[in-house]
N, C-alpha and C positions, 0 to 999 in steps of 0.2 A: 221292308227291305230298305235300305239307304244305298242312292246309288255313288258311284264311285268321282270323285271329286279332285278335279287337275285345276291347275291355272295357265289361262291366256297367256301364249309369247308376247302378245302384241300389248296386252293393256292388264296383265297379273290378274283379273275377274276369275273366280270362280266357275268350273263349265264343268257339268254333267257328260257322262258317258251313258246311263243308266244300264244299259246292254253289253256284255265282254265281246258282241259281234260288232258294235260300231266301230266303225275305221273315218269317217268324216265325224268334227264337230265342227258347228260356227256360233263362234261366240255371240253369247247373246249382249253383249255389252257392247263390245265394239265392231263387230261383225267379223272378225279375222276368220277364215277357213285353216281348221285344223286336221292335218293328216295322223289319228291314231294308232294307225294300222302297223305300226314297228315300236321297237321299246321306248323309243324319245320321240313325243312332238315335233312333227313338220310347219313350218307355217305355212300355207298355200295362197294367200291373197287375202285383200276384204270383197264381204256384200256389204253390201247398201242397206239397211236392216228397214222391211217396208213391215211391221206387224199388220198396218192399216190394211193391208190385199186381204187377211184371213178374218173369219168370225170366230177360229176359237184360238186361243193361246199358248204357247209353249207350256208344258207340264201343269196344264189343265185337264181335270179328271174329265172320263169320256165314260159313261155305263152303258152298256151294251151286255145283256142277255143278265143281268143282274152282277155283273162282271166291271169292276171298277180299272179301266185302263187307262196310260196317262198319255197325254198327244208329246211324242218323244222329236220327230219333225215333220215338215212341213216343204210343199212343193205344188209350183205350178207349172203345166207343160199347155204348150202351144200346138196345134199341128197346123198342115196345111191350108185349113181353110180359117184358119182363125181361132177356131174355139178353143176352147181352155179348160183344163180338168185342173182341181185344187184336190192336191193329195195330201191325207195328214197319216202320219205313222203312229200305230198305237199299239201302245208296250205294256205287259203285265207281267211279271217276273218267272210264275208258274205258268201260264197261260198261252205265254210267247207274244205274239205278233198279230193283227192285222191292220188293212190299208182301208179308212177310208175316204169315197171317194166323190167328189161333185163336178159332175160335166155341165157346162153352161153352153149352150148352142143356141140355135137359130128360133128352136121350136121350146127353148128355153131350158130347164135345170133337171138333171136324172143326179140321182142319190144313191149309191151305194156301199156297198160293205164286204172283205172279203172274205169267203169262207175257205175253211181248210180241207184240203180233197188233195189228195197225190196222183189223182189220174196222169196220165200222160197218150199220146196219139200213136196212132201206125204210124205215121204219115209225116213227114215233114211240109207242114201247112205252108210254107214259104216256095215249096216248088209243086200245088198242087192247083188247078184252075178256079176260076173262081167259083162254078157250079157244084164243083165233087163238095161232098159233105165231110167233116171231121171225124173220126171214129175214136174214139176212148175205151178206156178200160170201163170195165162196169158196161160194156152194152150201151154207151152213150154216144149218141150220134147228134153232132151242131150244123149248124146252119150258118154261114159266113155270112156276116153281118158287115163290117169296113175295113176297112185295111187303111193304115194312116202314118202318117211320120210326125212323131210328136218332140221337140226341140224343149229343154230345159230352162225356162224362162226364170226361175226362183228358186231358191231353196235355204234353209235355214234348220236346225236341230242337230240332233246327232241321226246322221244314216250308217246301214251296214254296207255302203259301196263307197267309194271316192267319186262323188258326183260334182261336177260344174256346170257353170249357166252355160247354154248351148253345147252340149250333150245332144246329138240326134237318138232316137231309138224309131224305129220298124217294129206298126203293130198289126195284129189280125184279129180283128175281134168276130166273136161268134155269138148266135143263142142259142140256147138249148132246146132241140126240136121236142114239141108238147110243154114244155115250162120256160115262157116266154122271159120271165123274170132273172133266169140263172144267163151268166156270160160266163164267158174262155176269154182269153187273152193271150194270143204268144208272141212274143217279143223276142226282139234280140237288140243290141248297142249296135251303130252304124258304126263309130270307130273303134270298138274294144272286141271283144270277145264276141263269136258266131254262136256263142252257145245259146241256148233257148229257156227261154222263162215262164214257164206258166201259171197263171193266177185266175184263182173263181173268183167270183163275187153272186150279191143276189142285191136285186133292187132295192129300195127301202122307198119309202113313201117321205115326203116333209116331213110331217108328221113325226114319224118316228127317228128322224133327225134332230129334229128339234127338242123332243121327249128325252 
């Protein structure tokens, strides 16, 4: 596939889209934030372009399940207590999407990856206490594991939202009772939209990170 090719308002560079969903590009040249999401380029401001924060690269292949994906962008979120999750977006034309993802905390680094499941809850997790359990489709029942407010520290590639640095979001994260390894995620934007987001994932070892 070839993806689709515009140029920078701010500096004429060459900038990928590679997805017909993205609505953010930031230029990889001069960092300019680009709003795609209408028929003409927006300019929206510059980043500061840090490549140094990440280990892997803008449209650097990622192989995952023998599945050759390309890291499309790149993000870092803050929460409350400090730690830091580094998210990279990974794009394959037929394949579609997933996210992933490395938490750095206290007790140090968890790796994961997200997988694709359309469950959704009874329940609106945001007004449920913190003992009650999550109920899903499929007979799946989670175990609330944190709840956190994570602030948009970085970002960089093309995304399918209009994201800026300091973005709040509201999250709840869960595990899955019996398979310690699988997490829930529901999310919503503190200043946009109440809608709700959910996303799996399954742990991944170093190892098969770094593989």
């Amino acid at each position: 596939y070839l993806a689709k090719t515009l140029r920078c308002l701010s500096c004429n560079a060459s900038i990928s889209m590679y997805s017909e969903q993205s609505q953010l590009v930031v230029c990889e040249s001069c960092g300019q934030n680009l709003d795609c999401s209408k028929e003409d380029l927006v300019a929206l401001g510059k980043t500061e372009l840090k490549d140094e924060l990440f280990n892997l690269r803008l449209a650097q292949d990622f192989l995952w399940k023998q599945i050759k994906y390309k890291v499309i962008a790149r993000m870092i979120l803050v929460d409350q207590w400090k730690d830091s999750t580094v998210e990279y977006l990974l794009f394959h034309p037929h394949e579609g999407t997933k996210w992933l993802s490395i938490y750095k905390g206290e007790d140090g680094k968890e790796y994961s990856v997200s997988e694709e499941n359309r469950e959704c809850s009874f329940e609106n997790p945001f007004e449920m206490d913190n003992k009650s359990r999550l109920r899903t489709g499929a007979f799946s029942v989670w175990k609330k594991d944190a709840e956190v407010e994570m602030s948009l520290y970085y970002v960089d590639g093309s995304l399918p939202w209009l994201a800026k640095v300091g973005d709040l979001t509201k999250a709840i994260e869960y595990k899955k009772s019996g398979s310690p390894k699988y997490f829930l995620s529901v999310e919503h934007s503190v200043q946009g939209s109440s809608e709700l987001e959910y996303s799996y994932s399954k742990n991944i070892s170093e190892k098969q990170y770094l593989q």
